[in-house]
C-alpha positions in Angstrom: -0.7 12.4 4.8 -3.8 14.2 4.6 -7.3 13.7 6.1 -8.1 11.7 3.1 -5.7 9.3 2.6 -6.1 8.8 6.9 -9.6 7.9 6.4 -8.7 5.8 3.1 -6.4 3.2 5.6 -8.6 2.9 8.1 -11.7 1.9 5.9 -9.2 -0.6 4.4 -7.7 -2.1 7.5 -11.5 -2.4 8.6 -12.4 -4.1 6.0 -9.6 -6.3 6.3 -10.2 -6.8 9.7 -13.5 -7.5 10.4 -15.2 -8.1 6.6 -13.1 -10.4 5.5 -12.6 -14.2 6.0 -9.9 -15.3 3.7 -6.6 -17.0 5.2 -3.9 -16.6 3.3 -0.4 -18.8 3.3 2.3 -17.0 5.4 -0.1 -13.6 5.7 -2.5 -12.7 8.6 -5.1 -10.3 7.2 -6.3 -9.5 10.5 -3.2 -8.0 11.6 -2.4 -5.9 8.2 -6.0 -4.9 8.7 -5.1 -3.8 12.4 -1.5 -2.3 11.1 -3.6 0.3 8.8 -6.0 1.5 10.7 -3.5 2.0 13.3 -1.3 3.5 10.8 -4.5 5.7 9.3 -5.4 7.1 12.7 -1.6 8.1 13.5 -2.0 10.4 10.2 -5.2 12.2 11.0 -3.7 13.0 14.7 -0.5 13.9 13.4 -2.2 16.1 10.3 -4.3 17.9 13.0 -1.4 18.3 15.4 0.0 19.8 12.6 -2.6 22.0 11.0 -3.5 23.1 14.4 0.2 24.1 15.1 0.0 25.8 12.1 -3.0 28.2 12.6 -1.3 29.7 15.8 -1.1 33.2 16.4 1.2 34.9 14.5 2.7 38.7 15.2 1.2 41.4 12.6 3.9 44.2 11.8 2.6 47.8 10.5 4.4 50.5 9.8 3.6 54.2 9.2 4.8 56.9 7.5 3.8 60.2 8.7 5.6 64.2 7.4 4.0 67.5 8.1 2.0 69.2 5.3 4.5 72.0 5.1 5.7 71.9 1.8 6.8 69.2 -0.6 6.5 65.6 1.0 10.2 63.9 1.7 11.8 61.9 -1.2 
């Protein structure tokens, strides 16, 4: 889940949750509104936990070659 699709759930489960007033048989908006955002939030810390793990520091490897000018250079 990206940053986007984090933000999407929690707008919806606000909305849910505190915009609407509509009762449903058998269905409690304010908890489903609740549910996402809680859900949305859980994916932006996770995707941050994540892209922060994933920008660590990584070990650079170089290599060199080096031959002395005397003559032709190794094959």
């Amino acid at each position: 889940m990206g940053i986007g699709v984090g933000i999407f759930l929690i707008v919806v489960g606000a909305i849910l949750t505190f915009a609407l007033d509509v009762k449903m048989a058998g269905v409690d908006l304010d908890v489903v509104g609740w549910i996402l955002m809680l859900a949305g939030v859980a994916g932006l810390v996770l995707f941050f936990y994540f892209w922060n793990r994933r920008r660590g520091s990584r070990a650079v490897v170089t290599e060199r070659r080096s031959y002395e000018d005397a003559g032709q250079p190794p094959v």
